[in-house]
C-alpha positions in Angstrom: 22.4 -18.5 12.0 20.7 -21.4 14.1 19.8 -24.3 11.9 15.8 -26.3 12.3 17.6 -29.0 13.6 18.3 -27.7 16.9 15.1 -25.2 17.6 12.7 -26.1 20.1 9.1 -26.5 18.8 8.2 -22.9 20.9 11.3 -21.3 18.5 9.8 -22.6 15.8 6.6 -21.3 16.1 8.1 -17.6 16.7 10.0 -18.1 13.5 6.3 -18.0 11.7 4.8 -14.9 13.0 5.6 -10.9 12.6 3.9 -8.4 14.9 4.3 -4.9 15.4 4.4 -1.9 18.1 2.6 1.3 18.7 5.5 3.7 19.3 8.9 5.3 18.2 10.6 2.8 21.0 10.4 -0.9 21.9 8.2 -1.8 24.6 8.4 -4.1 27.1 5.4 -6.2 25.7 7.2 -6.7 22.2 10.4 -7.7 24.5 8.7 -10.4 26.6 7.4 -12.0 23.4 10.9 -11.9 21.6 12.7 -13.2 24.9 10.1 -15.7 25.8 8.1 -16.3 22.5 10.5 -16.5 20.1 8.6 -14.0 17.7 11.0 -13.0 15.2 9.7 -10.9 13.0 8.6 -7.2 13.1 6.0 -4.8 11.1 6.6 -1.1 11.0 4.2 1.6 10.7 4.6 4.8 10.4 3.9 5.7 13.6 7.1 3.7 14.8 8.9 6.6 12.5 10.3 10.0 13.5 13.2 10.2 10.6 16.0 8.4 8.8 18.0 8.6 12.2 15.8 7.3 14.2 14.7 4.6 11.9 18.0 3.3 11.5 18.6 2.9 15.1 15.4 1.7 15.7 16.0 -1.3 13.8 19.5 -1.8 14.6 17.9 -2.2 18.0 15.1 -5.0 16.7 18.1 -7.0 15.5 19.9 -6.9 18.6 17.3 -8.5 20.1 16.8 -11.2 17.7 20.1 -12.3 17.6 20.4 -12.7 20.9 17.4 -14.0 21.8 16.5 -16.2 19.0 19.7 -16.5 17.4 18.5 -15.4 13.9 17.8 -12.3 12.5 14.8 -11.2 11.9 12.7 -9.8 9.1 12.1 -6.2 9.3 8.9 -5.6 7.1 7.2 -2.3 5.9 4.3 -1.4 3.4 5.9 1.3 1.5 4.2 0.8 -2.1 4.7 4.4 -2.5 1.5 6.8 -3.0 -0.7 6.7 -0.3 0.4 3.6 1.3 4.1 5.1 2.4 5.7 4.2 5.9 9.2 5.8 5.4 10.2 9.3 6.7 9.6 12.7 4.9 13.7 12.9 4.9 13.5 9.2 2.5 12.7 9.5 -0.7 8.6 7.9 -1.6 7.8 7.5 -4.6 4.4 8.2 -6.5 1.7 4.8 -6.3 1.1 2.0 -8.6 -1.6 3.6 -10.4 0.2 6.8 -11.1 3.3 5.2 -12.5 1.1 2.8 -14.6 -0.2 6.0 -15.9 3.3 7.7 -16.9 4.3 4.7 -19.8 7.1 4.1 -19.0 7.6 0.6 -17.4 10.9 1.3 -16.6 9.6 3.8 -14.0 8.8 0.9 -12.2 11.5 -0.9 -12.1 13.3 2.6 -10.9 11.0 2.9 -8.0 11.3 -0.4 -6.5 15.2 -0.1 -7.2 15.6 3.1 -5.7 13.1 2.0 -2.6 14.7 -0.9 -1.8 18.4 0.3 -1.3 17.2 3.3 0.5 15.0 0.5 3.0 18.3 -1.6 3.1 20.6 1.2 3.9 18.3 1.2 7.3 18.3 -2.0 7.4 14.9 -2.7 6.5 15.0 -6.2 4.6 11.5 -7.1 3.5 8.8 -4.9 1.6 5.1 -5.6 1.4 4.7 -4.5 -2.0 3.5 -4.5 -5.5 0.0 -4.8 -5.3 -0.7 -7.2 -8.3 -4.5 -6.9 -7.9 -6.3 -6.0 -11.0 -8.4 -2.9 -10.0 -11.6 -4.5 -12.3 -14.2 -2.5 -9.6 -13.9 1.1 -9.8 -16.1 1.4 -6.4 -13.2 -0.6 -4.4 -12.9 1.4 -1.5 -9.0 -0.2 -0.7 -7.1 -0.9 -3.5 -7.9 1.3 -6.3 -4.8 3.8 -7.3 -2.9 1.2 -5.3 -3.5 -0.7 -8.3 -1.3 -0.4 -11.5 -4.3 -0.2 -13.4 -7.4 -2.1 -14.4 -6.3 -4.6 -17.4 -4.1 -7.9 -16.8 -1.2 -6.7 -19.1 -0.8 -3.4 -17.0 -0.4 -4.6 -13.6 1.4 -8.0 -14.8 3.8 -5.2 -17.1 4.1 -2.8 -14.1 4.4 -5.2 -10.9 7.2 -7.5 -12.1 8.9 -4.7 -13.2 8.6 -3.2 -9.7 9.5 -6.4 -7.8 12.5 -6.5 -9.6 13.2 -3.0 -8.9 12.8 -4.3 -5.0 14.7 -8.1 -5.6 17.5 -6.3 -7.5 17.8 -3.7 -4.8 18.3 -6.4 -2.5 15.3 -6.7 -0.9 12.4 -9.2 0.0 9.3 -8.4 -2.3 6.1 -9.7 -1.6 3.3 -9.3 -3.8 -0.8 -9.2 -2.7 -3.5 -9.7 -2.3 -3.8 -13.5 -3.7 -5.9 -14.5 -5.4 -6.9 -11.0 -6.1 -8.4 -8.3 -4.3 -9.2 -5.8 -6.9 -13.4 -7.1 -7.5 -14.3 -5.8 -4.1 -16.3 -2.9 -3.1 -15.4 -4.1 0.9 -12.4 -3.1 2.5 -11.2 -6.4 4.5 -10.2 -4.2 7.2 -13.3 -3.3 8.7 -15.6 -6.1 6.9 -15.5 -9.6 5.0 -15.3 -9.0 1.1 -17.3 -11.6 -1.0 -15.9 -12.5 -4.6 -18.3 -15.0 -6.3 -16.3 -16.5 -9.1 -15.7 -19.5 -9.8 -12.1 -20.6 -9.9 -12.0 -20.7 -14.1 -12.9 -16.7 -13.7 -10.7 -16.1 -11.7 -7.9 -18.0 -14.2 -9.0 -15.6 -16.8 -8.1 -12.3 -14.9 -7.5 -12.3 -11.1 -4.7 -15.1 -11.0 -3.2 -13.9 -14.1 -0.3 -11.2 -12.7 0.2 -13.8 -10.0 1.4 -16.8 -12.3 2.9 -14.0 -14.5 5.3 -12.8 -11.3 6.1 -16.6 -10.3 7.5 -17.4 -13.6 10.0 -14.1 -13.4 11.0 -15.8 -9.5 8.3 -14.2 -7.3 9.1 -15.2 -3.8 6.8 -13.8 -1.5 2.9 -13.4 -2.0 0.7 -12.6 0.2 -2.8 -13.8 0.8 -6.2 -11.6 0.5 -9.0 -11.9 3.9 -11.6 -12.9 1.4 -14.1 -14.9 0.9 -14.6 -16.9 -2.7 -18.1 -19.6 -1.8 -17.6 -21.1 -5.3 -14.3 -22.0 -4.8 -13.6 -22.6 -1.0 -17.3 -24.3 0.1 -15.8 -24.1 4.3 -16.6 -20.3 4.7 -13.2 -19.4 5.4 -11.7 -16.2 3.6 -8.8 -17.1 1.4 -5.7 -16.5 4.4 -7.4 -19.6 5.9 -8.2 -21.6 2.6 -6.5 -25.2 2.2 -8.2 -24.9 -1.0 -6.8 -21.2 -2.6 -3.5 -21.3 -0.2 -1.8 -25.0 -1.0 -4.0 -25.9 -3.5 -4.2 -23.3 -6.5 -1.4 -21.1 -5.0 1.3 -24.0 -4.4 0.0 -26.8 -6.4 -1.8 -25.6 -10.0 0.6 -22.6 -9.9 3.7 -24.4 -8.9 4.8 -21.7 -6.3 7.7 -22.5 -3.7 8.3 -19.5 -2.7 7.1 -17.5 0.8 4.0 -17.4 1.7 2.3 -14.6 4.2 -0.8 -13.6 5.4 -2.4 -10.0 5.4 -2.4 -9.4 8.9 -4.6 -11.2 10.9 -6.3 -8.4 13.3 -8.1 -6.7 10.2 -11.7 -7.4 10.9 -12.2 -9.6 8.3 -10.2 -12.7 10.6 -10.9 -10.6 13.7 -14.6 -10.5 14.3 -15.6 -13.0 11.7 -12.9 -16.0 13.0 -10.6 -14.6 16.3 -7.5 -13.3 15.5 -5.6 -16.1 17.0 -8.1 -19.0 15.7 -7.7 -17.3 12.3 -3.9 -17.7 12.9 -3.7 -21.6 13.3 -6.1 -22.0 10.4 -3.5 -19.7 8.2 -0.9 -22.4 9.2 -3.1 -25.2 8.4 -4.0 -23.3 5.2 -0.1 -23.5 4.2 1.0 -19.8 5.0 4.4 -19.8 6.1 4.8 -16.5 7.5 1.6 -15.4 9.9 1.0 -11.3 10.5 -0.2 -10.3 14.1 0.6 -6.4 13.3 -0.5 -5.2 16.5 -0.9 -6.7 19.3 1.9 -8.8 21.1 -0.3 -10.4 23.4 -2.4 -11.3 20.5 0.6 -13.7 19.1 1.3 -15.4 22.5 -2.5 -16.6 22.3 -2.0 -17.5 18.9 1.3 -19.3 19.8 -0.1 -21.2 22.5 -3.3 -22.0 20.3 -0.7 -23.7 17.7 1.4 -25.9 20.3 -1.8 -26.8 21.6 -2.7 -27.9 17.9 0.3 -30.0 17.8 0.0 -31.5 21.1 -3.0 -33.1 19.8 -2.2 -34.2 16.6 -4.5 -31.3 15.0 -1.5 -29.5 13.8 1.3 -31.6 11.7 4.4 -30.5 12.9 5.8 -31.0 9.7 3.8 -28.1 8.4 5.7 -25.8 10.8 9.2 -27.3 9.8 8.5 -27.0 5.7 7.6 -23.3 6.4 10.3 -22.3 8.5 13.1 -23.9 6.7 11.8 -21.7 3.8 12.1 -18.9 6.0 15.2 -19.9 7.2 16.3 -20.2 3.9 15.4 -16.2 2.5 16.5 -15.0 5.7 19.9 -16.5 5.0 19.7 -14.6 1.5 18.0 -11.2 2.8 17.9 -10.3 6.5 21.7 -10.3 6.7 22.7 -7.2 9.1 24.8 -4.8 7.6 26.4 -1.0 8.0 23.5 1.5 7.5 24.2 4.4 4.9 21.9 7.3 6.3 23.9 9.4 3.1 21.9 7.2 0.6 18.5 8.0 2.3 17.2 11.0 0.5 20.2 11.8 -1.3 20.1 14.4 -4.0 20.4 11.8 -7.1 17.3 9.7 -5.5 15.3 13.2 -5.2 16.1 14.6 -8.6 15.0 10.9 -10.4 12.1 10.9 -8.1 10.7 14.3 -9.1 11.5 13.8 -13.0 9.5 10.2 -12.7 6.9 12.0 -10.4 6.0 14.7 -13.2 5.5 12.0 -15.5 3.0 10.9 -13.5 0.6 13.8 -14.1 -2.2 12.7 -16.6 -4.8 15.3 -18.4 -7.8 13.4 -18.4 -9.8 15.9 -20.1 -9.8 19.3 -21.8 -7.4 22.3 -22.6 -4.9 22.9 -19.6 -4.2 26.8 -19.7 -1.0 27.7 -17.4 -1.2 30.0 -13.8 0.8 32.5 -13.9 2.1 33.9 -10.5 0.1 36.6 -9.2 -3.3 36.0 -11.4 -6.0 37.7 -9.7 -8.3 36.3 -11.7 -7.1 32.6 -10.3 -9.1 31.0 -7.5 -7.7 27.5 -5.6 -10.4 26.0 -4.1 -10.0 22.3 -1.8 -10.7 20.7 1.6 -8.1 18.7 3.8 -7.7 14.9 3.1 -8.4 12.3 5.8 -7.2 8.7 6.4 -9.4 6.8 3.3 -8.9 3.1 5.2 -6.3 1.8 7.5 -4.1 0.7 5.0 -3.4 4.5 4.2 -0.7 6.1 5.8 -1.3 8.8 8.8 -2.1 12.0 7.6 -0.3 15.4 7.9 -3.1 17.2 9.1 -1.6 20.9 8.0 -1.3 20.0 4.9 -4.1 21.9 2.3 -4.1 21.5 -1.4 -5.6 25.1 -1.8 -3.4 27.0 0.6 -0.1 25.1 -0.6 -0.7 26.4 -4.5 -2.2 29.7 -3.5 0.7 30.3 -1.5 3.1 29.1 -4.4 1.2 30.7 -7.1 0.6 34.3 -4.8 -3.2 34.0 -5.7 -6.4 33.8 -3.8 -7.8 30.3 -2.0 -10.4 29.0 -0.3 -10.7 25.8 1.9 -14.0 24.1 1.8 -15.5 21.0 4.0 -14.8 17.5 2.7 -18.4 16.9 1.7 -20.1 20.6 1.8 -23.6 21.1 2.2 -26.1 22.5 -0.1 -26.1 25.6 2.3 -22.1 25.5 2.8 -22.0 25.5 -1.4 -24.7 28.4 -1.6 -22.3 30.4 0.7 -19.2 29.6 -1.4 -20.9 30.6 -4.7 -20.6 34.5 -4.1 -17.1 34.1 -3.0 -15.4 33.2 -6.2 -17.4 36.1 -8.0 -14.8 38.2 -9.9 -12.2 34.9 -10.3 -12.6 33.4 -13.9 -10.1 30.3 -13.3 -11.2 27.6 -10.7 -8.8 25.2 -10.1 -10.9 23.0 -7.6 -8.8 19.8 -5.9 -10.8 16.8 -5.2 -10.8 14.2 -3.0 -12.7 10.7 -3.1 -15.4 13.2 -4.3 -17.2 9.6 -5.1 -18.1 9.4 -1.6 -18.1 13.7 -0.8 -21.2 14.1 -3.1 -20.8 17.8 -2.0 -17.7 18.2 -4.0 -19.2 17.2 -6.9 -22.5 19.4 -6.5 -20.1 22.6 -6.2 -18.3 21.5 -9.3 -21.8 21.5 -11.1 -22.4 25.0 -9.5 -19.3 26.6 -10.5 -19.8 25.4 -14.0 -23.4 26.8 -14.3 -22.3 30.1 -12.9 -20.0 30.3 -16.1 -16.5 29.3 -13.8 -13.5 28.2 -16.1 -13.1 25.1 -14.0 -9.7 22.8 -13.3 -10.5 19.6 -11.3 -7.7 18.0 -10.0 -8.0 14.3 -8.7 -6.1 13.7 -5.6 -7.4 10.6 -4.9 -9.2 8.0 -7.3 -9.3 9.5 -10.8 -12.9 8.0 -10.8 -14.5 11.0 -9.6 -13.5 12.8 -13.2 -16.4 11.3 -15.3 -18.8 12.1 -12.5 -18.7 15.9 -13.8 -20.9 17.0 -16.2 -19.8 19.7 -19.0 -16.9 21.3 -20.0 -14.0 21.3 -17.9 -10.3 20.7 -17.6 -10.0 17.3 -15.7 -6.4 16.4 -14.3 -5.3 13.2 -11.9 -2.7 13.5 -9.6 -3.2 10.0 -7.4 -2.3 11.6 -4.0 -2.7 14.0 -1.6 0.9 14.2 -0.5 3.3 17.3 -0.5 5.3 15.4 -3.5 2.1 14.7 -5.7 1.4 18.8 -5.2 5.3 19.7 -6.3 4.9 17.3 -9.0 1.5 19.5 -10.2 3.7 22.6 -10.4 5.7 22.5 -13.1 2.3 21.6 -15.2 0.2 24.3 -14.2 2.6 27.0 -14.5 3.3 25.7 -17.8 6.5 24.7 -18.2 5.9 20.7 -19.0 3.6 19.5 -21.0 1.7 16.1 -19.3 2.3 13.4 -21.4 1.3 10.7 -18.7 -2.2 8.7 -19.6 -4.8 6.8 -17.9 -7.8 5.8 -19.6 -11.0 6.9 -17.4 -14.9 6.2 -19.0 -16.2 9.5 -19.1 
């Protein structure tokens, strides 16, 4: 591996940022700015993923071109907290969210996740996670983090996260926690606007920063930063990815963290239509982030490239800044983006699935009332549910055929119905007669918060006398939204797993001992 000593300033630079692609195969824009940018560093979404095959050759591929065009290889980064935030291929095994395995106890579920993600991601050569998410969910109307959250108390997510990162560091791969200083007070999702936290920095030492300093002291050593504002505490008007003040000040200096430091990326419109994407990238750097995400757009990073020589030229930009954080890089790339033999056997395999689906039932939580078990063939049993759709961009893509009602009506040989995401009064009035002669209602909901209609035909069913089941495949918020007597379950997700995970508790055969304390 090429040392600092003998990089140019331009390889340098390219050392500092990730950026991403929009397809299954390299393009020619992400090759010009490896060969002739330096860029050494890549994002995958899910839409650069077909399956474990593909994966693995796709990144065998990125790394060729590192290596011989920067001489290092590079870090090969991925969101995949598990839950709805999951980049890896239906053939991999994804385990259930932060919130979910808060919910099942059991800290050592944790630990198991991140363990059990990580050598799966390494055995594809995938060497740097973007997860936990130590942000302590304190707003139940935050429209981005929520069930990404392991819960709403400091304990829980301090408990939970370090237990997950460990999972990850163990596993032997790069962890990175977010959002710092805390993204969990927001009811804006930085991705299409510019949260606004108003606490002073002492609040924010009494919950936010908490789980942060809790992970540095068990040898955190990545964070990443949150695009938001905090006035009381940063008086420029710069979100926190840009602050001198939250970045090398609190972060590096009260807290005493050495580690890596990385920004959210950069084209969310929080930087993007508040500061410029590229502008927003030099005043990361100046801010004392070492490790600068342009997920996107490859012509996006030359600009921001060129901005930051530009900087330097003039004195503007220390170099020295650029040499501290790439010989950190340098340093954990030494440690974890060595390229090794892929295991395709590992991904998936049978002992992975089986722990996943026994950690995944645990999962499960009865919020409220009696659960009475469906029994194959009940006539009298009615699933009820609409699709899901994409939340906020953070979530993964959707598998548009997949339908709560249909998938357990089809399991369970009983009668379903698939309703609008937010039905109208007229849509629930011609619903109503439909479950006429069906006694058990087993209703799934999604973000029913913000699908008011969900919630009205809930309060219809019940006054029409309907045994009612509402199952939460989203936030668990929406439960104490319901008024009367119901049976109230949260399931986190609207995946194919969360839905296999719900079987063996309808039917009966486990009992839910998973908990998650909802106001109702």
């Amino acid at each position: 591996m090429r040392t600092i000593e003998h990089m140019s300033l331009r390889e340098k630079i390219g050392q500092m940022f990730v950026t991403g692609f929009p397809s299954t195969e390299i393009t020619p824009e992400l090759k010009e700015v490896i060969e002739h940018y330096k860029v050494g560093n890549i994002i995958l979404f899910s839409h650069n993923i077909d399956n474990k095959y593909q994966l693995g050759e796709l990144v065998t591929e990125l790394q060729q071109w590192y290596t011989t065009h920067t001489g290092i290889p590079g870090f090969i980064t991925i969101d995949q907290e598990g839950g709805r935030v999951t980049r890896m291929p239906k053939d991999a095994t994804n385990v259930a969210g932060a919130m979910a395995i808060a919910s099942s106890g059991r800290p050592e579920n944790a630990y198991a996740a991140g363990r059990m993600t990580a050598r799966e991601l390494k055995a594809l050569g995938i060497n740097f996670n973007l997860a936990p998410v130590m942000d302590v969910n304190n707003n139940a109307l935050n429209p981005v983090i929520n069930v990404r959250s392991y819960g709403d108390s400091v304990a829980t997510v301090s408990q939970y996260g370090i237990q997950m990162m460990k999972g990850l560091l163990d596993g032997g791969v790069m962890s990175s926690l977010k959002h710092f200083p805390g993204h969990g007070d927001t009811n804006v999702d930085s991705h299409i606007g510019l949260p606004t936290i108003e606490k002073t920095l002492e609040e924010l030492e009494q919950l936010e920063l908490l789980p942060f300093k809790a992970a540095i002291e068990q040898g955190a050593q990545a964070i990443m930063s949150a695009h938001i504002l905090f006035p009381k505490i940063e008086k420029s008007g710069v979100p926190g990815t840009m602050s001198h003040t939250i970045i090398t000040e609190i972060l590096k200096g009260k807290l005493g963290y050495k580690g890596l430091v990385v920004s959210d990326c950069l084209e969310m419109d929080a930087i993007k239509r508040y500061y410029g994407t590229a502008k927003g990238a030099l005043g990361a750097v100046k801010a004392g982030i070492d490790l600068v995400f342009i997920s996107h757009t490859p012509e996006t990073v030359k600009e921001a490239i060129h901005l930051i020589e530009e900087a330097v030229a003039t004195g503007d930009l220390d170099e020295a800044l650029i040499d501290a954080a790439v010989t950190k890089i340098l340093a954990y790339k030494a440690q974890y983006a060595t390229i090794e033999e892929l295991d395709y056997e590992l991904v998936g395999c049978d002992v992975h699935s089986r722990a996943n689906e026994l950690m995944r039932t645990e999962t499960i939580c009865l919020i409220k009332g009696e659960l009475q078990p469906i029994h194959t063939g009940d006539e009298q049993v009615l699933f009820m549910g609409s699709y899901s759709y994409r939340t906020d961009l953070a979530s993964s893509s959707l598998n548009q055929a997949l339908s709560f009602p249909q998938y357990m009506g089809e399991h369970f040989n009983t009668a379903y119905e698939i309703i609008d995401i937010d039905p109208s009064e007229e849509q629930i009035n011609a619903a109503l007669p439909k479950v006429q002669g069906y006694k058990h209602i087993v209703i799934g909901l999604f973000n029913a918060r913000e699908n008011k209609g969900q919630l009205a035909l809930v309060q219809k069913l019940l006054a029409a006398g309907c045994k009612v089941m509402a199952i939460t495949l989203g936030r668990p918020y929406d439960l104490p939204l319901i008024e009367g007597e119901f049976c109230g379950i949260a399931a986190f997700e609207y995946t194919l797993d969360a839905f296999k995970s719900l079987l063996p508790i309808l039917n009966g055969e486990v009992v839910p001992t998973a908990n998650i304390t909802i106001q109702m």
